[in-house]
PASEBA-1860 file (N, C-alpha, C; in nm, 3 decimals):
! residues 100
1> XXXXXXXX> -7.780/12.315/0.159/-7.811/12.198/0.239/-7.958/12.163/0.219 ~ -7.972/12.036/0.205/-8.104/11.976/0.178/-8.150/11.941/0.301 ~ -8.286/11.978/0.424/-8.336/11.852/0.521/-8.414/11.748/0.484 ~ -8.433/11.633/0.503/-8.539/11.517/0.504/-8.575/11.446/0.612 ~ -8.716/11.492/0.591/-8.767/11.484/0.752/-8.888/11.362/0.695 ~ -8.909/11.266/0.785/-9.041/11.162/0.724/-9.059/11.137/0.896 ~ -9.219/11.121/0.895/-9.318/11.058/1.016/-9.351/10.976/1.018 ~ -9.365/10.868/1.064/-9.421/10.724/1.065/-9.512/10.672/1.129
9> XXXXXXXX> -9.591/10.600/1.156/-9.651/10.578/1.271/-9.647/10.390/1.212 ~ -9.645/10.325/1.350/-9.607/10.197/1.346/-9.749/10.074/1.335 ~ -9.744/9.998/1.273/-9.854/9.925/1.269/-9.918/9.921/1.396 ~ -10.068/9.895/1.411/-10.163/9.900/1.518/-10.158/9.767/1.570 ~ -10.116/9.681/1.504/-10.123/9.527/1.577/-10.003/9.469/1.677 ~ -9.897/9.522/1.630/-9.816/9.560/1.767/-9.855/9.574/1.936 ~ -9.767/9.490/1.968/-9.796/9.531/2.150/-9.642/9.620/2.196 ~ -9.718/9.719/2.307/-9.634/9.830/2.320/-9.460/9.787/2.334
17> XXXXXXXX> -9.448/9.613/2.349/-9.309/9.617/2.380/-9.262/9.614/2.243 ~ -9.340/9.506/2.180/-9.294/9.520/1.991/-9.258/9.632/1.994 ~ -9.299/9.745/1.963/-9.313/9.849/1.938/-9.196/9.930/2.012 ~ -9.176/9.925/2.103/-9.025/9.960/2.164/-8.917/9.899/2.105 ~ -8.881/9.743/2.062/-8.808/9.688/1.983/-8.771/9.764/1.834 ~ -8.894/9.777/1.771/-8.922/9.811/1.629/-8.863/9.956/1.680 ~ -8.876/10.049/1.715/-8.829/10.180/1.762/-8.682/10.203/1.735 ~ -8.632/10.102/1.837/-8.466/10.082/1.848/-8.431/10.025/1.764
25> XXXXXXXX> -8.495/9.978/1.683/-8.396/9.852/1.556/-8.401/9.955/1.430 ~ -8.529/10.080/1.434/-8.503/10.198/1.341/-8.406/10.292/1.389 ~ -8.430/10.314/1.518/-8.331/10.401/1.559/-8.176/10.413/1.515 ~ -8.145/10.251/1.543/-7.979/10.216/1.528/-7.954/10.205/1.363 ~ -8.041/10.180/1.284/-8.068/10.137/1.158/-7.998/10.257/1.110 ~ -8.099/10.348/1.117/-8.050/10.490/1.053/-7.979/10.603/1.105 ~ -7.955/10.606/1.232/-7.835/10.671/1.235/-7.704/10.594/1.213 ~ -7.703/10.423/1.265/-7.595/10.383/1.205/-7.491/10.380/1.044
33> XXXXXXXX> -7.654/10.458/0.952/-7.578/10.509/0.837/-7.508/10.645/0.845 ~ -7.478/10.690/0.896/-7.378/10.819/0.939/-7.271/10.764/0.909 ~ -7.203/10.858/0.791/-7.035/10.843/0.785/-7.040/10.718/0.646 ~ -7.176/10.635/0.599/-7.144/10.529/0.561/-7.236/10.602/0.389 ~ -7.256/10.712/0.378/-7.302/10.744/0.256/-7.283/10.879/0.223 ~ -7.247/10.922/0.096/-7.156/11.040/0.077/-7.287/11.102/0.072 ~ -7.245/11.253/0.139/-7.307/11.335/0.087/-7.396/11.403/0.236 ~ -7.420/11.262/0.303/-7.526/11.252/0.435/-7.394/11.357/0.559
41> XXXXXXXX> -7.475/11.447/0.562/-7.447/11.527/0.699/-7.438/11.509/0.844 ~ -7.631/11.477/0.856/-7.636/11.400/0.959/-7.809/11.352/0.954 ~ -7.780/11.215/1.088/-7.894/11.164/1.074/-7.953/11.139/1.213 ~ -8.060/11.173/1.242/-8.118/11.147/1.400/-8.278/11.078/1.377 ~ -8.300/10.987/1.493/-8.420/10.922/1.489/-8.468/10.968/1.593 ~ -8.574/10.995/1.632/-8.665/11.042/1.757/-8.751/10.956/1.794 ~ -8.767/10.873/1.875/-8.867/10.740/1.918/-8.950/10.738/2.030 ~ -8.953/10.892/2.108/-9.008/10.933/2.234/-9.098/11.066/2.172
49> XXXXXXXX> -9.217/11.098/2.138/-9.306/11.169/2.128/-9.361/11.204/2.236 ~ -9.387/11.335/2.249/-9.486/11.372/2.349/-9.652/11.320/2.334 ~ -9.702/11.308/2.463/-9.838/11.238/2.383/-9.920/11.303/2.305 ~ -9.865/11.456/2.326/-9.930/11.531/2.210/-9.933/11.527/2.064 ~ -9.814/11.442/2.048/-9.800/11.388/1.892/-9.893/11.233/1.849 ~ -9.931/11.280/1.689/-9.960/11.158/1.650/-9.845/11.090/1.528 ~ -9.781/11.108/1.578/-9.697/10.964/1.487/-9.525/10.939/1.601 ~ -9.548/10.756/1.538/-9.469/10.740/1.639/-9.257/10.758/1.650
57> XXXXXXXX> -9.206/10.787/1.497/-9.101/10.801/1.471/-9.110/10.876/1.391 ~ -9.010/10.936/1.396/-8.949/11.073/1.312/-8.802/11.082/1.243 ~ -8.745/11.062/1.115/-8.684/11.079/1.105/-8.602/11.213/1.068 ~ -8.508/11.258/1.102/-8.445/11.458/1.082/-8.294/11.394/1.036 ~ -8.313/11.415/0.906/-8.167/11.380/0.845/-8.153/11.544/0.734 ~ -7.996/11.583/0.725/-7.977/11.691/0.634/-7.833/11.625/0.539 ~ -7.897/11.672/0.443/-7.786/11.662/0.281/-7.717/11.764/0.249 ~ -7.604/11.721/0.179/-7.502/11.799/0.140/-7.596/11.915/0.046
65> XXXXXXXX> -7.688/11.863/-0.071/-7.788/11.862/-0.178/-7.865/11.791/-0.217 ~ -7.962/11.842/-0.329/-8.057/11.708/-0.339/-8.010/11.576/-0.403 ~ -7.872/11.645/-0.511/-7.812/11.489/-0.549/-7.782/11.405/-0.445 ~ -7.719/11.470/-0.329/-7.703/11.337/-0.227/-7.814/11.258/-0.160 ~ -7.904/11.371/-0.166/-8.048/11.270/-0.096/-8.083/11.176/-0.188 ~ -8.110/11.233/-0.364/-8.112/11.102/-0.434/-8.014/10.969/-0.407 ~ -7.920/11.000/-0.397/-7.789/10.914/-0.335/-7.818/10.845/-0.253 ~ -7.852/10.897/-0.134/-7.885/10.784/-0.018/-8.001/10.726/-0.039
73> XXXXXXXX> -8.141/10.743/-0.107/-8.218/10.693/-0.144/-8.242/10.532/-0.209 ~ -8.122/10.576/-0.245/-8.115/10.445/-0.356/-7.969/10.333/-0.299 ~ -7.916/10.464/-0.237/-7.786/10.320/-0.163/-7.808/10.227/-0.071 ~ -7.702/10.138/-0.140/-7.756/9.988/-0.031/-7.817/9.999/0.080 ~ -7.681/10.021/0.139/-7.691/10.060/0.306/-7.825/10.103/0.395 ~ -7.909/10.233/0.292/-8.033/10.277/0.317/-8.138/10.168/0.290 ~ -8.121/10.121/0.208/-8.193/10.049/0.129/-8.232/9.900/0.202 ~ -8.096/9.873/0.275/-8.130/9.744/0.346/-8.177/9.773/0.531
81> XXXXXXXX> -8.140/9.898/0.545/-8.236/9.908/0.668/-8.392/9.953/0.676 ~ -8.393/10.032/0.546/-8.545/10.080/0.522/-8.650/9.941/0.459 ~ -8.590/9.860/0.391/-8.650/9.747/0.402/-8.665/9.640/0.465 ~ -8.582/9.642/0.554/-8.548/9.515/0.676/-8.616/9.561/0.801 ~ -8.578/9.722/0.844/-8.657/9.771/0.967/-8.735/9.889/0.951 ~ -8.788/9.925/0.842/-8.826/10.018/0.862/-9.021/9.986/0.775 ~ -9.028/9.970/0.658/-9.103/9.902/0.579/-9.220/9.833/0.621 ~ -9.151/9.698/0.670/-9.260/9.614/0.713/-9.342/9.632/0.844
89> XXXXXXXX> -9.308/9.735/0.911/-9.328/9.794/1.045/-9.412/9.912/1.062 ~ -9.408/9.942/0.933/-9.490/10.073/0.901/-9.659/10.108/0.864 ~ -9.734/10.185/0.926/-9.854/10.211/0.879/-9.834/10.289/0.759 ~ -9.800/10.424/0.812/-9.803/10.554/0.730/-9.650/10.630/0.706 ~ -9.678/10.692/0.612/-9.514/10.774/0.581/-9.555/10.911/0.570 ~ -9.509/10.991/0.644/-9.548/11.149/0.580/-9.348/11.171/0.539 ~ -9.340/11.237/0.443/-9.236/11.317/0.396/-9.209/11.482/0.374 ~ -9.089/11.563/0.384/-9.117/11.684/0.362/-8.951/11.689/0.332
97> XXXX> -8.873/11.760/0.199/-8.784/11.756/0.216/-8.753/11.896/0.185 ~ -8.668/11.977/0.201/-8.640/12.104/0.164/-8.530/12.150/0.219 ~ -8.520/12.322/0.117/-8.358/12.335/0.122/-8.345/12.475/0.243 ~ -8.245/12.422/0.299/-8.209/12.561/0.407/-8.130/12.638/0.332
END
């Protein structure tokens, strides 16, 4: 099993309700790909940080393998929520992917 975990933190010009919107429109984005790309296990968004954290979304998704993470990478489905809600909303990306 592969995890892929990425941090985000959301543009600074945002007002805190934007920013609640933009939250939920990633939220539903990417777990709504569950079930809709082979290989994907599972997918969870986290949009509530403690204030001890600095970044504001988290994604915790795990793969069958790394071919499937290449897989979802590149499939539509991913492809049109990571560019529609996820992308233009974004400051920063941290990534970390690895195998359990």
């Amino acid at each position: 099993m592969v995890k892929h975990v990425i941090l985000w933190n959301l543009k600074e010009e945002y007002s805190d309700e934007e920013k609640q919107s933009i939250k939920k429109g990633i939220r539903e984005g990417l777990e709504g790909l569950k079930g809709k790309i082979p290989g994907l296990i599972d997918i969870r968004v986290n949009t509530e940080p403690l204030a001890s954290s600095n970044c504001d979304v988290m994604l915790d998704s795990s793969f069958e393998d790394e071919e499937a993470l290449k897989t979802y990478s590149k499939h539509p489905a991913h492809l049109e929520v990571a560019n529609g809600k996820v992308r233009p909303h974004t400051a920063s990306r941290t990534c970390m992917d690895y195998k359990v």
